[in-house]
C-alpha positions as CSV (number, residue, x, y, z in Angstrom):
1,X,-9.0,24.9,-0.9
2,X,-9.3,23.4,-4.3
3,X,-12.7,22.5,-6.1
4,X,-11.6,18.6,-6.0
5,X,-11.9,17.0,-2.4
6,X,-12.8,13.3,-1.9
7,X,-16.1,13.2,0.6
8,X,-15.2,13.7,4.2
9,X,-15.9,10.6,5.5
10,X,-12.7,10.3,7.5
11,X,-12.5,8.5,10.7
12,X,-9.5,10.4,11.9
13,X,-7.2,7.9,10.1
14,X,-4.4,9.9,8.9
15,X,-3.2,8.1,5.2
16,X,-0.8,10.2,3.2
17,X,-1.8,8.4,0.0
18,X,-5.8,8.1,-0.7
19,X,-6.7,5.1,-2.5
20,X,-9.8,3.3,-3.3
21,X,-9.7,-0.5,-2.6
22,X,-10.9,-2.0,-6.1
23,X,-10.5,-6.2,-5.4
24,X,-9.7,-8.1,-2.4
25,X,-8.9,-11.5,-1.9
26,X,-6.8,-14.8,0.1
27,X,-4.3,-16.7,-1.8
28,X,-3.9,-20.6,-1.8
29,X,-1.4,-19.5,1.0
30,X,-3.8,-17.8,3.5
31,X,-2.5,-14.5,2.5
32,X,-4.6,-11.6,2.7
33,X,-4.4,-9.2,-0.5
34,X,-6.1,-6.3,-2.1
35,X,-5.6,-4.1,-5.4
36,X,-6.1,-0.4,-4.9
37,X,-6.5,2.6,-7.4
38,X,-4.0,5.5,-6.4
39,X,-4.4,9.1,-8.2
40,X,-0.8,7.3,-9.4
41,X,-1.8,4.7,-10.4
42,X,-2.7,1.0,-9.8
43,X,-1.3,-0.2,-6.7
44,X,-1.6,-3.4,-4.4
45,X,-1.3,-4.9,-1.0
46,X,-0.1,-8.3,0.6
47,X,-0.3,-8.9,4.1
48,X,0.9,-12.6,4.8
49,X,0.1,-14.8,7.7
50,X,3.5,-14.8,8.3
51,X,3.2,-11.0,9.7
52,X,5.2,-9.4,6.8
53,X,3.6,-7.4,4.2
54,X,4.8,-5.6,1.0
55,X,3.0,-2.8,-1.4
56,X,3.4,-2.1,-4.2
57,X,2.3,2.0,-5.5
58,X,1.0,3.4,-8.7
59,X,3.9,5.8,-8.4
60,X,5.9,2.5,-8.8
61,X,7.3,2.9,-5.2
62,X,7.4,-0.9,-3.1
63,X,7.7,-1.0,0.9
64,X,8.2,-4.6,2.1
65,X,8.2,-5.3,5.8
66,X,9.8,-8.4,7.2
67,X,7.1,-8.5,10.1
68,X,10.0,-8.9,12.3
69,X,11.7,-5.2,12.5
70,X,13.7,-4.7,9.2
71,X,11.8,-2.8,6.6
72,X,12.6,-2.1,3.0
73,X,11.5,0.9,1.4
74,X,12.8,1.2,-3.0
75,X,11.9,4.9,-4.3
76,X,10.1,5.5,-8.1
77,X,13.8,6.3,-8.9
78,X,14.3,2.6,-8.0
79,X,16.9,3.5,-4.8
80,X,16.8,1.2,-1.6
81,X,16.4,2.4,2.0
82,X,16.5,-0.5,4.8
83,X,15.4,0.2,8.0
């Protein structure tokens, strides 16, 4: 029980990783996007029409999913894991 807790206004979603969404937007190429502040950082979000999406962490972290089953996940230390 620390003195610093965001307000409770959770909806029963579970995110490991609070952020606040700071910008959102559509590119030219119908993808969806928004740019998030993390307690690590700046971070941001693409979710493309195409079903894949990718983020990007403040911890400098990146997860890119294909939207068809293979995922890619490179650590802060910059190693690879593909699902």
């Amino acid at each position: 029980m620390s003195g610093k807790s965001s307000s409770g206004s959770g909806s029963g979603s579970s995110s490991y990783t609070p952020y606040t969404v700071t910008g959102s937007g559509t590119n030219s190429q119908g993808n969806s996007y928004d740019t998030r502040s993390q307690p690590s950082g700046d971070a941001f979000h693409y979710s493309n029409t195409d079903g894949s999406y990718y983020y990007s962490n403040g911890n400098g972290s990146t997860y890119h999913n294909s939207g068809s089953g293979s995922s890619t996940y490179t650590a802060p230390n910059g190693n690879s894991y593909k699902k």
